[in-house]
N, CA and C of each residue as an Amber inpcrd file, in Angstrom:
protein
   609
 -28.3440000 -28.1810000 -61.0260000 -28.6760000 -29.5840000 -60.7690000
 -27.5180000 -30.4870000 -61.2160000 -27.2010000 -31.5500000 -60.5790000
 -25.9000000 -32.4510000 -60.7000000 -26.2320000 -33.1950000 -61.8440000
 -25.4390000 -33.6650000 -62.7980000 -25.5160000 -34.4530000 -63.6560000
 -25.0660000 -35.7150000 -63.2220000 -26.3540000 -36.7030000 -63.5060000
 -25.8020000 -37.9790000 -62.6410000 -25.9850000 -39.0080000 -64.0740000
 -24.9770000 -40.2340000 -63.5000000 -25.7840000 -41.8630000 -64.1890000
 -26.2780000 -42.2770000 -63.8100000 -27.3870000 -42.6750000 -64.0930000
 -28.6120000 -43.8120000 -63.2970000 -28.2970000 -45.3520000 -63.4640000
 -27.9760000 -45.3620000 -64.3900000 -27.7470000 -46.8300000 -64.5120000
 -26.4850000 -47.3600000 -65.4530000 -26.0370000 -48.2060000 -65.2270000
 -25.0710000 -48.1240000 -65.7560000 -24.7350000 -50.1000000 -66.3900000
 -24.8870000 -50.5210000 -67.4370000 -24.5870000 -52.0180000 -67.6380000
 -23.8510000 -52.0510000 -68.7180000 -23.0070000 -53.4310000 -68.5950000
 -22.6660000 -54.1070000 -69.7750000 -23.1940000 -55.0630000 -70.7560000
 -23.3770000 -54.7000000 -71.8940000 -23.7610000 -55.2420000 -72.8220000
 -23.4940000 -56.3720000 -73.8890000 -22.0800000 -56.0360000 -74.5950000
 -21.5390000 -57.3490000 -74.7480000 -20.2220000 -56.8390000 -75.5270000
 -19.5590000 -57.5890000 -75.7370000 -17.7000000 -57.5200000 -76.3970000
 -18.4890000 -57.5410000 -77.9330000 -17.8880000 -57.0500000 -78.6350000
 -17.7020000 -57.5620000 -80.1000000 -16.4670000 -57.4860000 -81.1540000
 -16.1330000 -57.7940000 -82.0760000 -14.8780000 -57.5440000 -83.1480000
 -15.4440000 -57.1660000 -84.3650000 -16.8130000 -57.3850000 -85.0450000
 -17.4440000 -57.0750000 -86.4930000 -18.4480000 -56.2140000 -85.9510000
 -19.0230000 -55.6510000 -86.8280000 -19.6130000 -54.7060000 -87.3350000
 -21.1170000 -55.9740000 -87.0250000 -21.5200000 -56.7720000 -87.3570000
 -22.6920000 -57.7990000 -87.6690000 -22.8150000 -58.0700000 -85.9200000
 -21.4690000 -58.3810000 -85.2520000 -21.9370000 -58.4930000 -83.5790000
 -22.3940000 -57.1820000 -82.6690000 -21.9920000 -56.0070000 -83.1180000
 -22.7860000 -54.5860000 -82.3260000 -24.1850000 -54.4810000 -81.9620000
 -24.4800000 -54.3720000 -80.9050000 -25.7000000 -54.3470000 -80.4940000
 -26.8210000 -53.2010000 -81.6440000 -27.9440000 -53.6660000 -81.2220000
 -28.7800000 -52.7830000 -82.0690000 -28.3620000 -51.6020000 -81.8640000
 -28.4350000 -50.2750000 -83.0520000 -28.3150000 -49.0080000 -83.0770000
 -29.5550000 -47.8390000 -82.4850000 -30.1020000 -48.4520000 -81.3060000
 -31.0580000 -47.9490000 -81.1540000 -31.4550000 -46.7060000 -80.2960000
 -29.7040000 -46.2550000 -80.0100000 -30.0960000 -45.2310000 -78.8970000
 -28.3430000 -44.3800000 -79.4130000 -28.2730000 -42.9200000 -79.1570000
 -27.0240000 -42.3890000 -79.3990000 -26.2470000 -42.8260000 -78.6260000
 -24.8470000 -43.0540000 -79.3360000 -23.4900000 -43.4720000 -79.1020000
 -22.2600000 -42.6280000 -78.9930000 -21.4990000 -43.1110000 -77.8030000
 -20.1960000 -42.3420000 -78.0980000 -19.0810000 -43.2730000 -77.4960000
 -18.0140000 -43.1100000 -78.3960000 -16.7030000 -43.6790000 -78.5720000
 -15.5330000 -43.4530000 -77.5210000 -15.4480000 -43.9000000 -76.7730000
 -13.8780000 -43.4770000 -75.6840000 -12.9410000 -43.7230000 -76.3080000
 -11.9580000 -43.3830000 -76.9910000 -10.9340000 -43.9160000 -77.3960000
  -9.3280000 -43.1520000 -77.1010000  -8.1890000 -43.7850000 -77.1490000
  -7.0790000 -42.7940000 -76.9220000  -5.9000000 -44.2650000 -76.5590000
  -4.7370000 -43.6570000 -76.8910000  -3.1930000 -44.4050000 -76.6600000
  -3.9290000 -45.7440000 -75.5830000  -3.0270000 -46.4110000 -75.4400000
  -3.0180000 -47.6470000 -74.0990000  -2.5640000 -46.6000000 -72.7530000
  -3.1050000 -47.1810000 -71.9700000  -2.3770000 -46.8480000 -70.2780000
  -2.8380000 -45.2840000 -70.3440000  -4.1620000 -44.4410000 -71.0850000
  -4.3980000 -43.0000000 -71.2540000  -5.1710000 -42.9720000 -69.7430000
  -5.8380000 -43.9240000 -69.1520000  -6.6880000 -43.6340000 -67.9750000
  -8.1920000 -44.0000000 -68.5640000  -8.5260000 -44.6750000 -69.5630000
  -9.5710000 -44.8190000 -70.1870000 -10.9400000 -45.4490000 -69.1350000
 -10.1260000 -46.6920000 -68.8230000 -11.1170000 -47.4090000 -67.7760000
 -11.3710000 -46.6860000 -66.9870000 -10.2410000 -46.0680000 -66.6820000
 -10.5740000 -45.4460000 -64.7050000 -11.8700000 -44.2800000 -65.0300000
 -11.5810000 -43.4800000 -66.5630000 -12.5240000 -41.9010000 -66.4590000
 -13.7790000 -42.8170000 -67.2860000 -13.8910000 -43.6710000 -67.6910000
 -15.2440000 -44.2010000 -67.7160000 -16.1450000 -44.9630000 -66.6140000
 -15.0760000 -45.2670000 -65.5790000 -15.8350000 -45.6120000 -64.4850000
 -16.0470000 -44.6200000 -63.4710000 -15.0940000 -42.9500000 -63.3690000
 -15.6800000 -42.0210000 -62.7440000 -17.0080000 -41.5570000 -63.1060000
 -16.6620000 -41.6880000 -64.8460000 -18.3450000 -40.7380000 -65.5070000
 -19.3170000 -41.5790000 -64.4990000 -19.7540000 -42.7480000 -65.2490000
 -20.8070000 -43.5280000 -64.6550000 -21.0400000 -43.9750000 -63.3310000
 -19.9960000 -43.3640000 -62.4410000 -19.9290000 -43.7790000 -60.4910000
 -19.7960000 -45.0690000 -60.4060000 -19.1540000 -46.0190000 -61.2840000
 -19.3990000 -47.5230000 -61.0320000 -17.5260000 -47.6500000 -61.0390000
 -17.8210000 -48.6330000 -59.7680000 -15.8800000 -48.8490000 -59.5550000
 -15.2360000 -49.2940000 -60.3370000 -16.0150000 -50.4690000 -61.2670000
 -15.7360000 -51.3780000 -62.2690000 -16.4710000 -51.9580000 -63.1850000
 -16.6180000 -50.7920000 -63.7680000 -17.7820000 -51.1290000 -64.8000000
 -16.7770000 -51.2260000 -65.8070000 -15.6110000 -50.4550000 -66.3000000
 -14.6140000 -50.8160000 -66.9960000 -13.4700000 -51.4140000 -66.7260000
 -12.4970000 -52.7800000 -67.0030000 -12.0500000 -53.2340000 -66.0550000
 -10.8640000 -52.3390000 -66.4920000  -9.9320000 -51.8320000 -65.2830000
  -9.1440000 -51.0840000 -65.1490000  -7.4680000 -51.8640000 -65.2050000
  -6.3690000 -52.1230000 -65.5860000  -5.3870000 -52.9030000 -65.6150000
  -4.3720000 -52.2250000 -65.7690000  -2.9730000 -52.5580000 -65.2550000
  -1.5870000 -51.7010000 -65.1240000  -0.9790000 -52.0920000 -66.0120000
  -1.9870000 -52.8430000 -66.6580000  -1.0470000 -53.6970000 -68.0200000
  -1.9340000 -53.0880000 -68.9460000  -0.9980000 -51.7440000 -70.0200000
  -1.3390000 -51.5140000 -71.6120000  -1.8990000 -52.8370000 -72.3090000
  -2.9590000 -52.3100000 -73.3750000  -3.6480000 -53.3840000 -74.0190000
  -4.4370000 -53.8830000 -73.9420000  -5.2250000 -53.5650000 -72.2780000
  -6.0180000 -54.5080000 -71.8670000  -7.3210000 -54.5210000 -72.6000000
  -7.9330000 -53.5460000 -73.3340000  -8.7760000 -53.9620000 -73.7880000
  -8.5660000 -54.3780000 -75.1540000  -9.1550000 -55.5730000 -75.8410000
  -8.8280000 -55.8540000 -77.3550000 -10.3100000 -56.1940000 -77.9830000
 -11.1480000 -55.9100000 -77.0680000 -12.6980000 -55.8340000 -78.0060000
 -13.0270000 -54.4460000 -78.0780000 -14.4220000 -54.5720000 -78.5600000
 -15.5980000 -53.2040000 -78.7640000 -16.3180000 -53.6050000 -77.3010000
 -16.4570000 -52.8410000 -76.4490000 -17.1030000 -53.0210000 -75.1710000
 -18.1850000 -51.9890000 -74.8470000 -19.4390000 -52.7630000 -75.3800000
 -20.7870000 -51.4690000 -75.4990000 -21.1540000 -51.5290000 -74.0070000
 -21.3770000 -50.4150000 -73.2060000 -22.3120000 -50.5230000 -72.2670000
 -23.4230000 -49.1850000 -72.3450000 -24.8270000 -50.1790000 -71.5980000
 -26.1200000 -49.0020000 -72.0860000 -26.5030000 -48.3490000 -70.5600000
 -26.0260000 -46.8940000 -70.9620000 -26.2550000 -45.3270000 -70.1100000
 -27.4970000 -45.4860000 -69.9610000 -28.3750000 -45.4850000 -68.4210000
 -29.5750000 -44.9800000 -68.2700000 -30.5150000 -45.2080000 -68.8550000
 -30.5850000 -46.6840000 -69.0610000 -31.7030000 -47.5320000 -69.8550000
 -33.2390000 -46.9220000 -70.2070000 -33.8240000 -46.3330000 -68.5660000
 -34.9500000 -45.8930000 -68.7270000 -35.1390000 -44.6050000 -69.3830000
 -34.3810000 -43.7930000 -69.0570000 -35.2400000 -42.3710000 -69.8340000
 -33.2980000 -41.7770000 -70.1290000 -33.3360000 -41.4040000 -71.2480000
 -32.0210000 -40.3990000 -72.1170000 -31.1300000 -41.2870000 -72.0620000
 -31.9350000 -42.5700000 -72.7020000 -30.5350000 -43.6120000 -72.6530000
 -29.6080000 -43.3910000 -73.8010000 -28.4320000 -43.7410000 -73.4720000
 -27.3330000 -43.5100000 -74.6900000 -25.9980000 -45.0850000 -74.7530000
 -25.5200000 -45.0180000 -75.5430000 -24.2330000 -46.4390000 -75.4130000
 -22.7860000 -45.4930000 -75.6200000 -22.5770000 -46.4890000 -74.3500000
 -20.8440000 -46.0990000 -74.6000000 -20.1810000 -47.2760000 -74.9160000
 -19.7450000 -46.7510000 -76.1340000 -18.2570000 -47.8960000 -76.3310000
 -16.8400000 -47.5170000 -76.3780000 -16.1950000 -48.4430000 -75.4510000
 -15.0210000 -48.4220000 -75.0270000 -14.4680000 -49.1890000 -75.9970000
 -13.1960000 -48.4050000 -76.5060000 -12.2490000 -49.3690000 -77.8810000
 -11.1710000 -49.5320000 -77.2050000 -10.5780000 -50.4160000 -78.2080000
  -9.2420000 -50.6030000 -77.6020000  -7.9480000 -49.7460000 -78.1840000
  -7.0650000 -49.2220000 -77.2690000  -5.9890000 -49.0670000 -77.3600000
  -5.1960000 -48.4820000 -78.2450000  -4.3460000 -47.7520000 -78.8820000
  -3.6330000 -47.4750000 -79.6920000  -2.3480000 -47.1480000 -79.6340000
  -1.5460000 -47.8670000 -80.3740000  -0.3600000 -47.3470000 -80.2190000
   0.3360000 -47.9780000 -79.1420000  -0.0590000 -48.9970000 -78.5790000
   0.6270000 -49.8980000 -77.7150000   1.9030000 -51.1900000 -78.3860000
   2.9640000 -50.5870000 -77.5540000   4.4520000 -51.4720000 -78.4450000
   4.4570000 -52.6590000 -78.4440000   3.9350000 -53.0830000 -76.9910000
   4.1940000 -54.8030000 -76.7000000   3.2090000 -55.8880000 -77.4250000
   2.6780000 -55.3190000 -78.2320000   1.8020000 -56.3490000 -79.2400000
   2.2120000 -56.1820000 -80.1970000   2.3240000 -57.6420000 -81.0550000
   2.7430000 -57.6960000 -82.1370000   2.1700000 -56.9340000 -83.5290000
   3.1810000 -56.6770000 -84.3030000   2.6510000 -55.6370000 -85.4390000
   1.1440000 -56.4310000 -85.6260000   1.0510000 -57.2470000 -86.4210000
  -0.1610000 -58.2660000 -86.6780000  -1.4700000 -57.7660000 -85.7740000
  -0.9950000 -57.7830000 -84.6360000  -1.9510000 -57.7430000 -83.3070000
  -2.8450000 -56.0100000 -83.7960000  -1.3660000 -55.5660000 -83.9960000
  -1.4540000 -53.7010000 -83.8630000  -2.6340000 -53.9020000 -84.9650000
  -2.4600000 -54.0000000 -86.6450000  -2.9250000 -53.6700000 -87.2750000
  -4.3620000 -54.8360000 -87.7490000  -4.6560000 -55.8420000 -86.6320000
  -6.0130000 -55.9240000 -86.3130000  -6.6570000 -55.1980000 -85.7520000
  -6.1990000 -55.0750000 -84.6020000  -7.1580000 -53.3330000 -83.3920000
  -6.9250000 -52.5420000 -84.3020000  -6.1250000 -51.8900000 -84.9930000
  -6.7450000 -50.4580000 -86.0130000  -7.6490000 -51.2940000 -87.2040000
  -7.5670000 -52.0650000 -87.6470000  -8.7230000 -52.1630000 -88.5990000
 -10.1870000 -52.3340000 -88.1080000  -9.7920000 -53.0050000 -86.8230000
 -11.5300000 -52.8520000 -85.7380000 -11.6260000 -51.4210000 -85.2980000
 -10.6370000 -50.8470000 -84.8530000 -11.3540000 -49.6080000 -84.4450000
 -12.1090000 -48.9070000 -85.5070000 -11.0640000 -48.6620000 -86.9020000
 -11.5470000 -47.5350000 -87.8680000 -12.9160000 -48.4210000 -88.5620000
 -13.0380000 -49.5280000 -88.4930000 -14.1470000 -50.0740000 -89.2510000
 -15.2780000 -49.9800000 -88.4040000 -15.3380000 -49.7950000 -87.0740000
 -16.2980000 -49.3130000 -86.1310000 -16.7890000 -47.9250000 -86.4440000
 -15.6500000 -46.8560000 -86.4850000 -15.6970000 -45.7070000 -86.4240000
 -16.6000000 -44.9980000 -87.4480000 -16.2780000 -45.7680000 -89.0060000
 -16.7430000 -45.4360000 -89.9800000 -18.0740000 -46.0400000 -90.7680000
 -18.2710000 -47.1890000 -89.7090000 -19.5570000 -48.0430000 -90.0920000
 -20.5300000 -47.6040000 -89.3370000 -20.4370000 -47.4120000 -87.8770000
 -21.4340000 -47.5820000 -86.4960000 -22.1790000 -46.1560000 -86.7020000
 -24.0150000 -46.6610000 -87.4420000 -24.5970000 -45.3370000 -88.0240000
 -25.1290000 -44.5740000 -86.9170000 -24.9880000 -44.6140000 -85.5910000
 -25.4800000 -43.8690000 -84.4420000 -24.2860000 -43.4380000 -83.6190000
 -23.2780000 -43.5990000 -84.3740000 -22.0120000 -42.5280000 -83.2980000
 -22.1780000 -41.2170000 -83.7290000 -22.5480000 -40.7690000 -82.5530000
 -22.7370000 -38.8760000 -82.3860000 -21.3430000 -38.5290000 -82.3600000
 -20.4550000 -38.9430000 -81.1990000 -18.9820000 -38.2530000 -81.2410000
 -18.2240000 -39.0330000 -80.5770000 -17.0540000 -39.1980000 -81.3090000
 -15.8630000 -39.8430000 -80.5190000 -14.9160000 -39.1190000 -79.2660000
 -14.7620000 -39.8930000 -78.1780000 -13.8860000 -39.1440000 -76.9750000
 -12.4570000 -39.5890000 -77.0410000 -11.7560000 -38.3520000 -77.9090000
 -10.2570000 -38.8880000 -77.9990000  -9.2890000 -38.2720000 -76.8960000
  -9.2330000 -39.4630000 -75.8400000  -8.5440000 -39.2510000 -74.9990000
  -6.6170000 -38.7220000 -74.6210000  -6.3240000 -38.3580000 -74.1350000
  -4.7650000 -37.6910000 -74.3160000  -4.6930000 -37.1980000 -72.6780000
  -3.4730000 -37.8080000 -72.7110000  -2.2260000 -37.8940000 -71.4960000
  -2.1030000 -36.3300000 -71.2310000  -2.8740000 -35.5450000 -70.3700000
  -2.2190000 -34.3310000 -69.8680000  -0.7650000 -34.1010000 -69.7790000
  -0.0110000 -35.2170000 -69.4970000   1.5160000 -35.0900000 -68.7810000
   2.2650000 -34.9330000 -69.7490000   1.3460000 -35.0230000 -71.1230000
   2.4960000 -35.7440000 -72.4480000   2.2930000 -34.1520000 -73.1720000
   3.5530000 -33.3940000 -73.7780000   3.3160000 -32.8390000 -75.0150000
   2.5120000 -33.4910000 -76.1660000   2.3650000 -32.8940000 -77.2680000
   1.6700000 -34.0080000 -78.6850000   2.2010000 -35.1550000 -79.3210000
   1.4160000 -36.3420000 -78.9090000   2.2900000 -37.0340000 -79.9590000
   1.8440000 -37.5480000 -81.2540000   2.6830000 -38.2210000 -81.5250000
   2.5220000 -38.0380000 -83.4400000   1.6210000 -39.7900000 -83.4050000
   1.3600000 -40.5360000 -82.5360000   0.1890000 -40.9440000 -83.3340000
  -1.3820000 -40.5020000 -82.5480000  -1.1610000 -39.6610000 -81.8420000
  -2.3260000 -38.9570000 -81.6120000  -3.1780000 -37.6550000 -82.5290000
  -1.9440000 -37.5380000 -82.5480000  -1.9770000 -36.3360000 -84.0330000
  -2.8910000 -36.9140000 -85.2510000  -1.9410000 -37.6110000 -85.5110000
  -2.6320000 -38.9930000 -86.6380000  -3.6750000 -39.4030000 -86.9740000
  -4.2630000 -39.8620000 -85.0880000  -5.5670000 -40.5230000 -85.2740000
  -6.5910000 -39.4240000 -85.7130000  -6.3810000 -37.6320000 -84.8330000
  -6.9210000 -37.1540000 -84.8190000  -7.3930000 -36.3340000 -86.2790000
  -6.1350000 -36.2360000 -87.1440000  -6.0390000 -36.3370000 -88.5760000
  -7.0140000 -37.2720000 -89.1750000  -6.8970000 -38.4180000 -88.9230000
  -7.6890000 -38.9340000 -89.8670000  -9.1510000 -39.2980000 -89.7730000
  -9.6850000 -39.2620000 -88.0220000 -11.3180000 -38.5580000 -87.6680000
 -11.8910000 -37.4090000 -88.6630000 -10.5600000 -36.3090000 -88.5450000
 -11.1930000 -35.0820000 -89.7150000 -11.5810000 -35.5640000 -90.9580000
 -10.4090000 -36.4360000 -91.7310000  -9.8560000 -36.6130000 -92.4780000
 -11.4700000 -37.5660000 -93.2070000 -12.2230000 -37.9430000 -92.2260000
 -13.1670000 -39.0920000 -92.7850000 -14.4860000 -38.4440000 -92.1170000
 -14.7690000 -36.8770000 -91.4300000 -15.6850000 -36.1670000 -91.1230000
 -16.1380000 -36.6960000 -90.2260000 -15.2110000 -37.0520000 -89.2920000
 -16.0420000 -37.7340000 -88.2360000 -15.7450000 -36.9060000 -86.9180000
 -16.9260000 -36.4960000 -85.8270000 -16.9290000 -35.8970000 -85.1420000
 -16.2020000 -36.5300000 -83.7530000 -15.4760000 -35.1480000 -83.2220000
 -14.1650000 -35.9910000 -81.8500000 -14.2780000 -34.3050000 -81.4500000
 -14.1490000 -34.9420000 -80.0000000 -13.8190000 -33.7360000 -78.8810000
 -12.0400000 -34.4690000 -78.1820000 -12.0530000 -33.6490000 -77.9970000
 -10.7100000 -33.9310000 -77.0150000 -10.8400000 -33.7760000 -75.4130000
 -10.6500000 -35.1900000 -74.6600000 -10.7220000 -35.3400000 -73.7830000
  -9.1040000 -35.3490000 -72.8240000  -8.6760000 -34.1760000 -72.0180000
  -7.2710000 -34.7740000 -71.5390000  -7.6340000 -35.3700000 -70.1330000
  -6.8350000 -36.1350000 -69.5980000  -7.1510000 -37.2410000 -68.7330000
  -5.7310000 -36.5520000 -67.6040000  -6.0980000 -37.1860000 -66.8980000
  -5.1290000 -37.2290000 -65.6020000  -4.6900000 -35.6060000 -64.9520000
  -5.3020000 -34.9300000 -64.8910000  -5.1650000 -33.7000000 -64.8860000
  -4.5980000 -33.0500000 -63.0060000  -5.0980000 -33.5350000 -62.5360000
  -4.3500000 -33.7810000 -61.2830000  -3.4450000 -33.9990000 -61.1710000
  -2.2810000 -35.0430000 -62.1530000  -0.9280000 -35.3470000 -61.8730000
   0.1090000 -33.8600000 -62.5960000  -0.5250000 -32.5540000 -62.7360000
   0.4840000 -31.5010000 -63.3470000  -0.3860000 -30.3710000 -62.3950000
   0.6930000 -29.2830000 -62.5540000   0.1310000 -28.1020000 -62.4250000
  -0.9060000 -27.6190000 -63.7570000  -1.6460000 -26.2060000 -63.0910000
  -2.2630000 -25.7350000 -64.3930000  -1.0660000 -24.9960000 -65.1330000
  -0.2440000 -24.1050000 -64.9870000   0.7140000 -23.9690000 -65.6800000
   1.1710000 -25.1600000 -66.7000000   1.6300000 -26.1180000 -65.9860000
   2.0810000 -27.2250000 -66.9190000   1.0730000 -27.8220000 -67.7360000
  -0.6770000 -27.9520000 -67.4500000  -0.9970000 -28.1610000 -68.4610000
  -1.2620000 -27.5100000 -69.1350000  -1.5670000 -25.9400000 -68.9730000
  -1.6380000 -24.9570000 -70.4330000  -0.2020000 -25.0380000 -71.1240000
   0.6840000 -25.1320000 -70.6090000   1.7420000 -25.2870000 -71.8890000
   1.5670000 -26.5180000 -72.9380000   1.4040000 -27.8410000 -72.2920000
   0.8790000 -28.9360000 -73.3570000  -0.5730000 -28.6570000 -73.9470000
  -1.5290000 -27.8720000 -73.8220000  -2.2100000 -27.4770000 -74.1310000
  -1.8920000 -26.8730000 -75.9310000  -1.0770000 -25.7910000 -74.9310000
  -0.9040000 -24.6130000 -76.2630000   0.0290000 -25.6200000 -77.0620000
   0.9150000 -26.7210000 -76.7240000   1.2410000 -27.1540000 -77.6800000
   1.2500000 -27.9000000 -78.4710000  -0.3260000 -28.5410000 -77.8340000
  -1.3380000 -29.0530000 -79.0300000  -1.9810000 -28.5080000 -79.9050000
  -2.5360000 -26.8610000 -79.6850000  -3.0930000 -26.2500000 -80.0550000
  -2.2200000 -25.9730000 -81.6030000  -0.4020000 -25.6030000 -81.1410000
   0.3030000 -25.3060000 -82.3220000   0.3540000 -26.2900000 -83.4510000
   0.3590000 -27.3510000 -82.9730000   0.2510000 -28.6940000 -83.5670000
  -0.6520000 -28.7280000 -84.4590000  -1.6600000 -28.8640000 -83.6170000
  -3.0500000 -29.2170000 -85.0640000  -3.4320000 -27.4160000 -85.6790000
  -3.1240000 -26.4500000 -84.8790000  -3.2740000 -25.6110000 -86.3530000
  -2.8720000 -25.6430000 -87.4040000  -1.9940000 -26.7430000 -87.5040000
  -1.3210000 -26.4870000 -88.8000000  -1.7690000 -26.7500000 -89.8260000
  -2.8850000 -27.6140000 -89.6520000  -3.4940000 -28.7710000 -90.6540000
  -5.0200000 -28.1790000 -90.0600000  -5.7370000 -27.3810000 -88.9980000
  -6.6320000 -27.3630000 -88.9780000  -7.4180000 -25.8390000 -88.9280000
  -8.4230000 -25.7120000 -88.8810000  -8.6280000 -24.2980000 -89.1330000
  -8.8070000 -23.8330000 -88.1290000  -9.2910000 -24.7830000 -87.0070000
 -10.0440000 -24.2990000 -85.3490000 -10.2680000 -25.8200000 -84.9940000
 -10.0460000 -25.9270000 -83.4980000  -9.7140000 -27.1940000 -82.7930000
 -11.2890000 -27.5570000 -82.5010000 -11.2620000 -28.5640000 -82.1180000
 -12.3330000 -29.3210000 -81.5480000 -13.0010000 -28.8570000 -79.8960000
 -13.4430000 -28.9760000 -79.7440000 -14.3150000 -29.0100000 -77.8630000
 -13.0810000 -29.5660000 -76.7370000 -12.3090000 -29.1830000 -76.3280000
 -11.4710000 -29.8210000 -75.1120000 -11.9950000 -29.9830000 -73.5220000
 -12.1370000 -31.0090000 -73.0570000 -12.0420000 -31.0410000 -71.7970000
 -10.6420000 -31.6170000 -70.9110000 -10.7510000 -31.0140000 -69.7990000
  -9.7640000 -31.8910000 -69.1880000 -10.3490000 -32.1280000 -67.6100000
  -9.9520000 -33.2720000 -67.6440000 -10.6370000 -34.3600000 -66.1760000
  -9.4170000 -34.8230000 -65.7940000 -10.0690000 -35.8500000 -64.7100000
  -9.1150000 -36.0800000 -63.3430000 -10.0090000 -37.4200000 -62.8790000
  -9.5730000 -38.6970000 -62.9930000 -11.0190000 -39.2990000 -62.5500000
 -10.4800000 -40.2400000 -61.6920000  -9.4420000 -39.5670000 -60.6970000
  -9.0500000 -39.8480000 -58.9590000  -9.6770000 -38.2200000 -58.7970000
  -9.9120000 -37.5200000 -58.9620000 -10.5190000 -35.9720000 -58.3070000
 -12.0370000 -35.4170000 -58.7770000 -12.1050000 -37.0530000 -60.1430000
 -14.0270000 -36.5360000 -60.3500000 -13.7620000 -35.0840000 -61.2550000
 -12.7220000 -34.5730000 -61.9470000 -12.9100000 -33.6300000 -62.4180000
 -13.0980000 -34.0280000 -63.8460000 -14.0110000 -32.8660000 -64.0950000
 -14.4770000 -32.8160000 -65.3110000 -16.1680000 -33.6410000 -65.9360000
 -16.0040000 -34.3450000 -65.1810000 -17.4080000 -35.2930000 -64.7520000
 -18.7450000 -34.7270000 -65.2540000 -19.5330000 -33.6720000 -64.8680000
 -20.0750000 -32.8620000 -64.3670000 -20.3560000 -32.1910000 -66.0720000
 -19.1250000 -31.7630000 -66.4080000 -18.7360000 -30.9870000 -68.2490000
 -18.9440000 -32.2080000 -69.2340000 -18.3590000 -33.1630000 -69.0960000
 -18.7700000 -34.4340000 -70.1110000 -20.3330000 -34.8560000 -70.2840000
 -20.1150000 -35.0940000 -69.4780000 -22.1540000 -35.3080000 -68.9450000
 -23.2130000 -34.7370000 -69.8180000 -22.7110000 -33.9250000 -69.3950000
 -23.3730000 -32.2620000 -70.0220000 -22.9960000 -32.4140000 -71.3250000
 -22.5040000 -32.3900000 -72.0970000 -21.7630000 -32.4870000 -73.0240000
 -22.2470000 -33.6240000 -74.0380000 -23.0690000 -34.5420000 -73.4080000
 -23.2400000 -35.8320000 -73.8630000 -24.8730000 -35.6590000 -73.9870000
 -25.3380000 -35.0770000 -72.6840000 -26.5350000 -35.2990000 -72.5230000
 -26.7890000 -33.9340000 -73.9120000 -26.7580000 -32.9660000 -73.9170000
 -27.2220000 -31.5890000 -74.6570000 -26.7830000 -32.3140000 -76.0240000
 -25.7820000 -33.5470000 -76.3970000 -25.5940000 -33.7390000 -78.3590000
 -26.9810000 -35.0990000 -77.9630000 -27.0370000 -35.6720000 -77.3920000
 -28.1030000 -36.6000000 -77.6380000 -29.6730000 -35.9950000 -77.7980000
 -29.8090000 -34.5170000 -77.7710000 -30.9710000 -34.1390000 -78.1060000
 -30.7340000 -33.9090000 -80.1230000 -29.8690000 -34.0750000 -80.2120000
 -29.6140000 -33.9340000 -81.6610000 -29.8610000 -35.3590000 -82.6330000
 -30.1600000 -36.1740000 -81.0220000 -30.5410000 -37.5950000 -82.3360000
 -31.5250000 -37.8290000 -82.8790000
């Protein structure tokens, strides 16, 4: 049977912890670099063209952007964060969005798991590494989502694969859940879903 979204809305922007919508249904986190494909694979999951607004310009998002999954029956919230690791904002700028993200991350008492997104095309980089370090680092649960998976061969992405894999063994004992999607080809769709729907019986 297909794993579908039924419904799909926006809820509201926030920057504090006091503006987040009620905690009343399980949550999960999209997060990853600027320009990772974030908008586009949150608007494949949910079949909506623009439910996340999509922009060629890094940065674009600078709130907490809750929207509520399937209101009527196995509803869940997705929030879309902003950005990381984007150059063209000022330091100041930078180290407001990381103090909103991690103060989300570590406050918001109904996040089941964070989706840390990563550039198929890219070997590892070191503030992905980082972020993903310090999710462990504060016991907080993250799968790894790679994005754009269509723009490489599979050859080429098992090599960035394995050389993420070398990467965080170093510091870790065994990696997290990986998917990799495509959300101009709808791949991976289908595995997230799934993935989302089977941890929300855990709430």
């Amino acid at each position: 049977m297909e794993v579908a979204v039924n419904t799909a809305e926006f809820i509201k922007s926030s920057t504090r912890p006091d503006q987040y919508p009620q905690a009343d249904f399980p949550e999960y986190a999209f997060i990853g670099r600027s320009n990772v494909g974030k908008s586009s694979l949150i608007n494949m999951l949910t079949g909506r063209k623009a439910l996340a607004k999509t922009s060629s310009t890094p940065g674009k998002t600078q709130l907490v952007n809750h929207f509520l999954i399937d209101r009527e029956s196995n509803a869940w919230l997705l929030a879309d964060l902003p950005g990381y690791g984007y150059a063209k904002v000022s330091k100041k700028e930078r180290r407001t969005f990381d103090q909103m993200i991690r103060t989300y991350l570590k406050q918001r008492e109904n996040l089941m798991c964070s989706l840390v997104l990563l550039d198929s095309r890219h070997t590892p980089q070191k503030n992905d590494l980082e972020f993903m370090e310090w999710l462990g680092a504060n016991r907080l649960p993250f799968v790894m989502v790679f994005t754009k998976a269509d723009k490489l061969s599979s050859s080429e992405r098992l090599t960035n694969l394995k050389a993420y894999q070398r990467e965080m063994l170093k510091t870790w004992e065994y990696l997290p859940q990986i998917f990799h999607t495509s959300a101009e080809k709808g791949q991976g769709r289908e595995e997230l879903l799934t993935f989302i729907r089977e941890t929300n019986e855990h709430w």
